[in-house]
Structures are given as structure tokens and as C-alpha cells.
N, C-alpha and C positions, 0 to 999 in steps of 0.2 A: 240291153240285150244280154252284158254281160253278166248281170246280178239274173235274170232269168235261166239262163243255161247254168249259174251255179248253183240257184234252187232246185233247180229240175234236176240237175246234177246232184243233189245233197237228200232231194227226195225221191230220186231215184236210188241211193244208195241203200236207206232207211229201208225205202219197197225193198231194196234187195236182200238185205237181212231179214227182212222181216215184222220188223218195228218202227210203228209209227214215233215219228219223231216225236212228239207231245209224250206220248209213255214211255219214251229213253229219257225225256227230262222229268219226269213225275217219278220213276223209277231210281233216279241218283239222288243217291241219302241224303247231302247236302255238304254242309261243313263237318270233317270229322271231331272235331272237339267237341263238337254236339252229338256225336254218334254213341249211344249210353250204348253200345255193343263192345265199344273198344275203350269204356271207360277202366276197367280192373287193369287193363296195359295201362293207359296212359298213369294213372295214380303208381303202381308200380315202377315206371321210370320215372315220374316225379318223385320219388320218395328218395330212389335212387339217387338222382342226381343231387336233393338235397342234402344225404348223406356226405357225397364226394366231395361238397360245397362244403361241407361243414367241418368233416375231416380236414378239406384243405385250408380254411381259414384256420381251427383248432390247434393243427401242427407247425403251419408254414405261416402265414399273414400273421395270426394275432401272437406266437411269440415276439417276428420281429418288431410288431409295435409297439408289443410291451419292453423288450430291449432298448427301443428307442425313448420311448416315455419316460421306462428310468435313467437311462443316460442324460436325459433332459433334466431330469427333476436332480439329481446327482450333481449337474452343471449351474442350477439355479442355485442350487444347496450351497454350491462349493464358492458360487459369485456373491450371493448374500452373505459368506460367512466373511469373504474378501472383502466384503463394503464396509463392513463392521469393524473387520480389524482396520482397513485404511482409514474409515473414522474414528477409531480409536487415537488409530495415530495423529488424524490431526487436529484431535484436541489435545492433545499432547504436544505438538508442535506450538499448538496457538498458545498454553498453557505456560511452555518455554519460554515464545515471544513474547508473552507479557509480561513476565518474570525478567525476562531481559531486558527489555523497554525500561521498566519501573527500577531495575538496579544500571542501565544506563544513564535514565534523568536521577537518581539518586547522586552517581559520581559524577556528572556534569555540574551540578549543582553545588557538590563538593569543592569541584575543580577550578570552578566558580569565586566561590567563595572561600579558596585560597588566593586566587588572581586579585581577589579584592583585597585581603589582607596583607598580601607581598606589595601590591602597588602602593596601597596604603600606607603602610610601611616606609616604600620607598619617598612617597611624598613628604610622609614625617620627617624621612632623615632628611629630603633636599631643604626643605622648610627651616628645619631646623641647621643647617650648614649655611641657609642664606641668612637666616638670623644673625647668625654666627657671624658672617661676613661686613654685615651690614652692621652689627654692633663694633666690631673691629675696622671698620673703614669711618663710620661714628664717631670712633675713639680716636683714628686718627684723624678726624678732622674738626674734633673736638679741641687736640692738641693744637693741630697747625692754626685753629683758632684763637686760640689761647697764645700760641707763639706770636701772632700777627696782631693781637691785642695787646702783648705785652709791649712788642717792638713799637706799636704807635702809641702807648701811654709814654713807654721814652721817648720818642718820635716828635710828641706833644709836648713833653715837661721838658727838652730840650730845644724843642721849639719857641716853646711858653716862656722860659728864662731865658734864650738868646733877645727874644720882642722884649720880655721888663725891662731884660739892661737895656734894650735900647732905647726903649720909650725913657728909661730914667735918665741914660744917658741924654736924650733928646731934649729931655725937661731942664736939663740943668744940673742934674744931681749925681753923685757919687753912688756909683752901682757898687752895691755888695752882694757878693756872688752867691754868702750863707744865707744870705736876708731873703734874696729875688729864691734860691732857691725853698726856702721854709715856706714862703708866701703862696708858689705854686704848688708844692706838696699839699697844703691847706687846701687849696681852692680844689685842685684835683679831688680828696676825699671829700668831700663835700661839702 
């Protein structure tokens, strides 16, 4: 009842102006963008506003980007040039280190091979001081050999002539002390 009394209501209005509903909507132009009546406006403030658009990106937007851009490229510029010199540098560094390295194992080697030659060295002289000792303790027991050999040839031939005389004494005979001893000198050399 309500949708009736708003039609009757809505076509009562219509009657009251005058116009039938159907030729109030046949009568409205449609969408204005399609209305070629108001097209020379509408192109005129599109034109417009593409200008304002254009002026403001021209003056305002695209210098800051191009500011930014080259601040960029400026920054790329100035880090590439920094990469180059820090690898400069550190082939120069590594260049050092191997320079060092090779004159470190050079005097190691040196250091070396004095170590060997000082110990060396010192071997010689103990070697040669134990020679030394060894032929002088040699010497004296070469002597005290010789002492202790001499003492038991007399030892013996004192020996050897007390037993003649005795044995000759023992036999019966007249020991001669010159005789018993020639006979043992004899026998003794050979």
C-alpha cells in the first residue's frame, strides 16, 4: 500500500507539473561526458589542468628528482671511486705481506743456519776438548801402565831371583847372586 500511495504520490506530481514521467526520463541527456554540447568546456579545462600538471611536475617534482638522481649518482660515483682506492690499497697491503712473509722465511732460514753453525761449532770444540781429555787421561793411564808394568817386571825379576836362589839353594848349590841374576835378565827378554 506503501509503494502505491508513493507511485500515485510520484505520478501525481509528474500530472502536477505537467510531465509525464517517461518524457522527464527520455528528456534527460544522460551522462555529461557524453554530452558533445559541453565538450569545448570540458577539453578547455582538460587542457588546463594538464598544463598546471605539467608546470607543476616541470618546476616542482622533476627538478627534485633530478637533484635526487644526481646526489645518487654523485654517491655511487664517490663509493666506486672508494672501492678502488681501498682495493688499491689492499693490494698493496697483500703485496707488503708477501714481501714480508718471503723476507721473514728468508731470515729464519738465515737464523737457522746460524743456529746450525754455532751449535755446530760448539760440538766441534766439546768433541774436540773430549778428545783432548780422553787422550790426556790415555796418557795417563798409559803411564800408570807402564809404571805398574815396570814395578811387576821388578816385582818378577825380584821375585824370579829370590825362587833361583832358592831353588839352587834347595839343590845343593852355591847361589850367585850375579849368575841367578844374568840368567833371569836372559829369560825375562826372551
Amino acid at each position: 500500500m506503501a509503494n502505491e500511495s508513493h507511485t500515485a504520490t510520484g505520478e501525481g506530481l509528474a500530472d502536477a507539473i505537467g510531465v509525464d514521467a517517461h518524457a522527464a526520463a527520455d528528456a534527460a541527456p544522460g551522462m555529461p561526458q557524453l554530452d558533445f554540447s559541453s565538450f569545448p568546456n570540458q577539453i578547455f579545462w582538460l587542457v588546463v589542468t594538464l598544463v598546471v600538471i605539467y608546470l607543476i611536475l616541470s618546476r616542482v617534482a622533476l627538478p627534485r628528482i633530478a637533484g635526487i638522481l644526481a646526489d645518487r649518482q654523485g654517491t655511487i660515483t664517490n663509493d666506486i671511486a672508494t672501492a678502488e682506492d681501498l682495493k688499491a690499497r689492499a693490494a698493496e697491503a697483500e703485496t707488503a705481506y708477501e714481501k714480508a712473509l718471503a723476507d721473514a722465511r728468508v731470515e729464519a732460514a738465515r737464523i737457522v743456519a746460524e743456529a746450525r753453525a754455532e751449535i755446530q761449532g760448539e760440538l766441534d770444540d766439546a768433541i774436540a776438548k773430549a778428545d783432548a781429555e780422553i787422550a790426556a787421561k790415555s796418557a795417563e793411564s798409559e803411564k800408570a801402565i807402564a809404571a805398574i808394568r815396570a814395578g811387576a817386571i821388578e816385582s818378577v825379576r825380584s821375585v824370579a831371583g829370590d825362587t833361583a836362589g832358592a831353588l839352587v839353594s834347595a839343590l845343593g848349590g852355591k847361589a850367585d847372586a850375579d849368575a841367578i841374576a844374568a840368567a833371569v835378565d836372559t829369560r825375562m827378554k826372551g
